[in-house]
C-alpha positions in Angstrom: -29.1 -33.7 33.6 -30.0 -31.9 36.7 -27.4 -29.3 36.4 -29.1 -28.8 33.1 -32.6 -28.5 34.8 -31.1 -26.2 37.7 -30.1 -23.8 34.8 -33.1 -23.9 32.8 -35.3 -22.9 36.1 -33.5 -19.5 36.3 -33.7 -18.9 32.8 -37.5 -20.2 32.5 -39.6 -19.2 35.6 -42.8 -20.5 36.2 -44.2 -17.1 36.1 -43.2 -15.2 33.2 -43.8 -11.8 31.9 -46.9 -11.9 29.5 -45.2 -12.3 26.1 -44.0 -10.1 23.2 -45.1 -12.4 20.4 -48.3 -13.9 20.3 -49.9 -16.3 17.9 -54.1 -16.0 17.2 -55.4 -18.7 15.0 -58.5 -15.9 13.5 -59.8 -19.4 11.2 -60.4 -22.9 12.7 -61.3 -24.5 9.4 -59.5 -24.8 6.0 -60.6 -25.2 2.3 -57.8 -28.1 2.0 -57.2 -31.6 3.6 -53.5 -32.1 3.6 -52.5 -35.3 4.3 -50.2 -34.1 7.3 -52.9 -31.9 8.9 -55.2 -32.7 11.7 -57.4 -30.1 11.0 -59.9 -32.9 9.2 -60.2 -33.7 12.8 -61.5 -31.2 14.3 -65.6 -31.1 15.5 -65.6 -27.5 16.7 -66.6 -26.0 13.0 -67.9 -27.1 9.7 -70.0 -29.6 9.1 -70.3 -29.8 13.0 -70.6 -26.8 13.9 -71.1 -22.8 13.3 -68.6 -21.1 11.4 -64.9 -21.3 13.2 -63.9 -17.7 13.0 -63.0 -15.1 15.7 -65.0 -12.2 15.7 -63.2 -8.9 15.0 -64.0 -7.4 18.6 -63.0 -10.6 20.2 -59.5 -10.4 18.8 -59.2 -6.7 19.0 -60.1 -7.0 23.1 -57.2 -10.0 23.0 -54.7 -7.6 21.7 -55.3 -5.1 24.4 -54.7 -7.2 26.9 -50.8 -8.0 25.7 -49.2 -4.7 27.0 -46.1 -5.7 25.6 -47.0 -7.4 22.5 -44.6 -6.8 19.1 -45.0 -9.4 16.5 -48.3 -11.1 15.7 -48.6 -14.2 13.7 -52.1 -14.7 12.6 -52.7 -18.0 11.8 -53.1 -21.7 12.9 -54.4 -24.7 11.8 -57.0 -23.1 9.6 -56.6 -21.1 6.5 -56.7 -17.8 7.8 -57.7 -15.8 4.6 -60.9 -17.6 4.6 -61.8 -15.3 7.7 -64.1 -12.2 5.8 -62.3 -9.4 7.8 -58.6 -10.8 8.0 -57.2 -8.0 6.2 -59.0 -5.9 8.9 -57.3 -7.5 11.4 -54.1 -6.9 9.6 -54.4 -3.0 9.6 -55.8 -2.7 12.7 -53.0 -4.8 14.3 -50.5 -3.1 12.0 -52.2 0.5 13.1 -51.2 0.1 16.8 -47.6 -0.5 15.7 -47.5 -4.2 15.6 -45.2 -6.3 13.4 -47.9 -8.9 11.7 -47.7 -11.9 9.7 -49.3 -15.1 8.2 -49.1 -18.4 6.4 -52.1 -19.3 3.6 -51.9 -22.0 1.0 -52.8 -18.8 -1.3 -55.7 -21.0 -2.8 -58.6 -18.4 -2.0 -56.6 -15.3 -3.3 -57.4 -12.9 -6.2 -55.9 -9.2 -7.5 -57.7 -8.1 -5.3 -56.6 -9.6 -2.2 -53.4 -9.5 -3.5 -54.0 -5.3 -3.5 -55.5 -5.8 0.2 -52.7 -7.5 1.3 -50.1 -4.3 0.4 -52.8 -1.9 2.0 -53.4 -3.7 4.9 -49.8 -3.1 6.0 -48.7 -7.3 6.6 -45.5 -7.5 7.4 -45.0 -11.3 6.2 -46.6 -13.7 4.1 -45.2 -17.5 4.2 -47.3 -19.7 1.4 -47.3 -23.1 2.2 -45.8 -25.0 -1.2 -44.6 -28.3 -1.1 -43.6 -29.1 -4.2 -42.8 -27.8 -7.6 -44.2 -30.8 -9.0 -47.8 -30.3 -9.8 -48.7 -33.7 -9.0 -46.3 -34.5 -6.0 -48.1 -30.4 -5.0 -51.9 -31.8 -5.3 -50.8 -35.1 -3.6 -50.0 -33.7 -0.4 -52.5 -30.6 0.0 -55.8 -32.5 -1.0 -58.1 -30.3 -2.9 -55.8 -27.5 -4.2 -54.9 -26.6 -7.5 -50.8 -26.1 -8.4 -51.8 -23.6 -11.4 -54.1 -21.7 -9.2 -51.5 -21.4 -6.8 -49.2 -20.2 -9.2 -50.9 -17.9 -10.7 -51.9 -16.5 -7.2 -48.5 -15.7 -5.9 -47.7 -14.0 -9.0 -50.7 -11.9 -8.5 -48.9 -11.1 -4.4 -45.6 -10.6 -6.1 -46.8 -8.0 -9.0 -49.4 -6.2 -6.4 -46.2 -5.8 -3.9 -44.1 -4.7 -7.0 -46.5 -2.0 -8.4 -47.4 -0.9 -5.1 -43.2 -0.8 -3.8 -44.1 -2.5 -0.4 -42.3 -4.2 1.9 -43.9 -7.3 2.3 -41.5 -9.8 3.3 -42.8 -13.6 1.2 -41.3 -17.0 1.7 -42.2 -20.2 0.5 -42.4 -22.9 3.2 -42.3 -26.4 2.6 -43.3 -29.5 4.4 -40.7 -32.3 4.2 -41.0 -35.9 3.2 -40.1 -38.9 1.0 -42.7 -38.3 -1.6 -41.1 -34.4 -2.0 -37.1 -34.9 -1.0 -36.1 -35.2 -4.4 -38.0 -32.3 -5.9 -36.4 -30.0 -3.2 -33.9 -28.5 -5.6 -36.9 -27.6 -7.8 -38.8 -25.8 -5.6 -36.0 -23.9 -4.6 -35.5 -23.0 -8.4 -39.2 -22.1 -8.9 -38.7 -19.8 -6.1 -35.9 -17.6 -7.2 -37.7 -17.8 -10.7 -41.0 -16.2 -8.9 -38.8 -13.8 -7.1 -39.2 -15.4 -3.9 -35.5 -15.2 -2.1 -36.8 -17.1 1.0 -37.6 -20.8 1.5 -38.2 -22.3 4.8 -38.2 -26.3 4.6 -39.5 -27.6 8.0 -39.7 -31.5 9.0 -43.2 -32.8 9.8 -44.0 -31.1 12.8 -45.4 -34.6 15.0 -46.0 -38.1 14.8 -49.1 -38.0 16.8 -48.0 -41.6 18.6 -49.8 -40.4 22.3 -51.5 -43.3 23.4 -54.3 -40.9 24.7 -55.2 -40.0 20.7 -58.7 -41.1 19.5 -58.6 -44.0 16.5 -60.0 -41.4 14.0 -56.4 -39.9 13.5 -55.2 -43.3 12.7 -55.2 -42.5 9.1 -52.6 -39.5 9.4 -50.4 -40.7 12.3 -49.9 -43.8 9.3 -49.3 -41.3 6.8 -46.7 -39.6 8.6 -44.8 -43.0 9.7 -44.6 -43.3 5.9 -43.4 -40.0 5.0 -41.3 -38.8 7.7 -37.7 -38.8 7.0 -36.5 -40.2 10.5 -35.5 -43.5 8.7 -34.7 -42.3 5.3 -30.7 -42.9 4.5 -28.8 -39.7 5.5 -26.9 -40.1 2.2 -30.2 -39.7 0.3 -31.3 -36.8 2.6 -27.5 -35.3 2.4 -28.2 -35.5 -1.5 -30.7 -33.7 -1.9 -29.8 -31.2 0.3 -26.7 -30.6 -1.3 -28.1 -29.9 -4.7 -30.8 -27.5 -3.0 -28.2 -25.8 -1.2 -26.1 -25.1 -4.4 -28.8 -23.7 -6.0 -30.3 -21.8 -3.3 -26.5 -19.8 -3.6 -26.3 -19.9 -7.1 -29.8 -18.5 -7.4 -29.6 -16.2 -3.8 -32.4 -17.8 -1.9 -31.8 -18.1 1.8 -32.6 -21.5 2.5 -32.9 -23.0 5.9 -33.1 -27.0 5.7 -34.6 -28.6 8.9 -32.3 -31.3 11.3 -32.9 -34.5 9.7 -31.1 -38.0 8.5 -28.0 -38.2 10.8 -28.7 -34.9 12.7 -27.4 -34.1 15.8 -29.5 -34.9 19.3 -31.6 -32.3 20.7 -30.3 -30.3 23.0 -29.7 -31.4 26.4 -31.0 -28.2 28.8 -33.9 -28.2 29.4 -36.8 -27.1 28.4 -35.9 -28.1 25.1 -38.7 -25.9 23.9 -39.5 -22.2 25.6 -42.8 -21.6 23.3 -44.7 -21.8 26.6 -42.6 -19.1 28.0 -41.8 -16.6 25.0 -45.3 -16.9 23.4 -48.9 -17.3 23.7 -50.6 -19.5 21.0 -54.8 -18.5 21.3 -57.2 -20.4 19.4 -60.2 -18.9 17.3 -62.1 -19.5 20.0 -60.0 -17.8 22.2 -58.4 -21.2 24.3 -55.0 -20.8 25.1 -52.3 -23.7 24.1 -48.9 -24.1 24.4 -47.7 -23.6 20.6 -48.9 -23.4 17.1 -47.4 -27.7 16.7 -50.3 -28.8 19.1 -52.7 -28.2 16.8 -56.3 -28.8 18.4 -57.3 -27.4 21.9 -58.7 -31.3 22.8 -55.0 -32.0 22.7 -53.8 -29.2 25.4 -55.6 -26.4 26.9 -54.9 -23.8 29.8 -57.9 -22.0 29.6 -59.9 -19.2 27.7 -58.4 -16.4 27.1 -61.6 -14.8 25.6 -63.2 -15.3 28.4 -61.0 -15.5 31.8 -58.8 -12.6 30.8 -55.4 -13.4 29.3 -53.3 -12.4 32.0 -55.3 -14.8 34.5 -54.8 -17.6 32.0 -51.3 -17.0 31.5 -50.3 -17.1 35.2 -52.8 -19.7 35.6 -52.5 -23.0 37.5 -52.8 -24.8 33.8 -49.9 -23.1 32.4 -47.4 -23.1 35.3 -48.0 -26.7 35.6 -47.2 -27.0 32.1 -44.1 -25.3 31.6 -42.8 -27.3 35.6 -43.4 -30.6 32.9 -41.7 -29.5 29.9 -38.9 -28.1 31.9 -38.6 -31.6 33.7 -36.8 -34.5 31.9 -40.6 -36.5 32.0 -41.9 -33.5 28.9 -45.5 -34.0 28.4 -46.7 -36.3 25.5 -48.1 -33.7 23.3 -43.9 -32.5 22.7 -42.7 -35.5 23.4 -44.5 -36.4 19.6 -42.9 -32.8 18.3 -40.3 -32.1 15.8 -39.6 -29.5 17.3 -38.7 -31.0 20.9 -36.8 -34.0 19.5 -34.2 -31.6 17.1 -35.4 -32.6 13.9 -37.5 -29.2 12.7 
């Protein structure tokens, strides 16, 4: 293991080059409660607080300050679209050159969004669907509507069609018991809504640190139910099967996460090189090691908003991080991550 660790310090200083992809979470709040998410948890925003958005000048002054910056991923544990100016944000990050995109659970869309989303100039849209099963759907993302969804991304699909653009659209699912078996279906729905993309991911932690408050009891139990870490690889391998012969029958590109039987992570270390490749800000402009953390109470550098990003990112904070997560004693935060432990 220490030959592994000798390697990873000359490919992972502590002081890297500020980063070519960046992540800004422009909404910390969302119209939904899915039962995997820990944004219910938050007590920065509503009903605790004023509105969780980014202010347009804030995140234009963050982007000025990554000289090197190419893609931009706007979106974190909130519903981004719910932001009034997001499409601004698109075309002005879009106008300096910058590769853009976003997930949304497409709930708040209309036409016209759907026509702002082609003239903003967005690069990518993922929309989070985790079933094809209406009730199975509206079990997992509390409070939406599977018809209203629908009829949303066919509104995305006909305003990119009419308008010849080159938006890129994926569906990304969320893996579990309660939606293995209706893989194949959503996979099928997809090519039938033109949709030639599907991302399945695993659930992205188990939130077991022992330093977690009691309130996120009720999802860390969730997720002990749901994950797939002890389902029988034959049933996993099933299901997979049948969704992969349809994603080629159908030409979808479907990417299935590391589950049931799947190899161990790898052994260099870091096992993860977010904290190194990219910066992950939150709406109200604290810096975190990756999009899978979450909430700032769970690990923050700094604020970028406020103390510059460069001084953040070379900060004390952030070096100390990535000397942790490139030791074989990770921190707890990744320790919890599907991500870290292979199974994404």
């Amino acid at each position: 293991m220490s030959g592994n660790a000798t390697d990873a310090a000359v490919a992972f200083p502590p002081d890297p080059p500020l980063p070519t992809f960046v992540q800004v979470e422009v909404v910390g709040q969302c119209n939904l409660r899915c039962r995997m998410c820990a944004i219910q948890f938050r007590r920065d925003g509503p009903p605790y607080g004023p509105l969780a958005f980014m202010p347009f000048d804030t995140f234009a002054a963050l982007l000025e300050q990554f000289p090197a910056l190419a893609d931009l991923h706007l979106q974190g544990l909130g519903e981004p679209t719910m932001h009034p100016r997001f499409f601004d944000m698109v075309a002005h990050a879009a106008g300096k050159g910058l590769r853009v995109s976003t997930n949304s659970n497409l709930t708040l869309w209309s036409e016209r969004r759907a026509r702002q989303c082609m003239d903003s100039g967005l690069a990518e849209l993922s929309v989070s669907l985790d079933a094809a099963d209406p009730a199975i759907y509206e079990e997992i993302r509390a409070g939406a509507h599977f018809g209203k969804v629908m009829r949303n991304l066919r509104r995305v699909m006909a305003a990119r069609a009419a308008a010849n653009a080159p938006l890129q659209v994926r569906i990304v699912m969320v893996l579990m018991r309660r939606n293995l078996a209706n893989l194949p279906a959503l996979v099928r729905l997809a090519a039938a809504e033109g949709v030639h993309d599907v991302f399945v991911q695993h659930l992205c932690h188990d939130f077991e640190e022992s330093s977690l408050p009691g309130e996120y009891r009720p999802i860390r139990s969730f997720i002990h139910d749901e994950t797939l870490d002890g389902e029988s690889p034959d049933v996993i391998e099933d299901a997979f099967a049948a969704a992969r012969a349809d994603a080629e029958a159908l030409g979808v590109a479907l990417r299935l996460p590391r589950v049931g039987g799947a190899p161990a992570p790898r052994a260099t270390l870091p096992r993860c090189d977010w904290p190194w490749r990219g910066a992950y800000v939150s709406y109200q402009g604290d810096a975190m090691p990756c999009c899978m953390v979450g909430t700032p109470d769970r690990a923050s550098f700094g604020n970028m908003a406020r103390e510059g990003v460069a001084a953040v990112w070379a900060g004390a904070a952030y070096q100390s991080f990535r000397a942790r997560l490139a030791s074989p004693d990770a921190p707890a935060v990744c320790r919890s991550c599907s991500l870290y432990r292979g199974t994404f």
